[in-house]
C-alpha positions, 0 to 999 in steps of 0.5 A, a space after each residue: 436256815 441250816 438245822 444242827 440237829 440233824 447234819 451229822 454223822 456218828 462216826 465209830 471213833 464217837 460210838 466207841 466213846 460210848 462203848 467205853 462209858 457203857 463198861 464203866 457204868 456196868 463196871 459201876 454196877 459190879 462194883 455195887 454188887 460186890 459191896 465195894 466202898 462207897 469212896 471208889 463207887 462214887 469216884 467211877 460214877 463221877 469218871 463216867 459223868 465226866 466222860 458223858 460230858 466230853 461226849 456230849 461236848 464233843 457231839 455238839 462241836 463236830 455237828 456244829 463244826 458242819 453246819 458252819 461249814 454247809 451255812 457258810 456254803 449257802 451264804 447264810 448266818 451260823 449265829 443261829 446255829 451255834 446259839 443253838 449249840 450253846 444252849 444244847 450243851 446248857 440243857 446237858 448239864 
């Protein structure tokens, strides 16, 4: 059976994602440092949780999106695969 977590290749579009999330938490941690309001340290947390999660989404549904495709290929059921992902995204949370 084909495995989900080790078929896919991170492309620089999803790095970039990553990039982005790493300057809003610095962005965050700058805000902490200049005593800015609570308020609006909490609304750029949650902006990068949010941000998180689309990546891991995003992650999982591209893997997932190949070992369909290279299960489908060898003949073989992607049941298993995507119970795999679903509970990858469950954990996430």
């Amino acid at each position: 059976m084909t495995d989900i977590r080790n078929k896919y290749e991170y492309p620089q579009e999803t790095k970039n994602r990553l990039k982005r999330i790493e300057g809003q938490v610095r962005g965050v941690l700058k805000m902490m440092e200049e005593d800015k309001e609570c308020k609006d340290v909490i609304t750029q947390l949650s902006a990068a949780r949010s941000a998180m999660d689309r990546a891991i989404g995003y992650i999982v549904a591209k893997n997932l999106e190949t070992c369909i495709k290279e299960a489908e290929e060898q003949g073989e059921s992607a049941e298993e695969l995507i119970n795999e992902a679903v509970n990858m995204i469950v954990k996430s949370r």
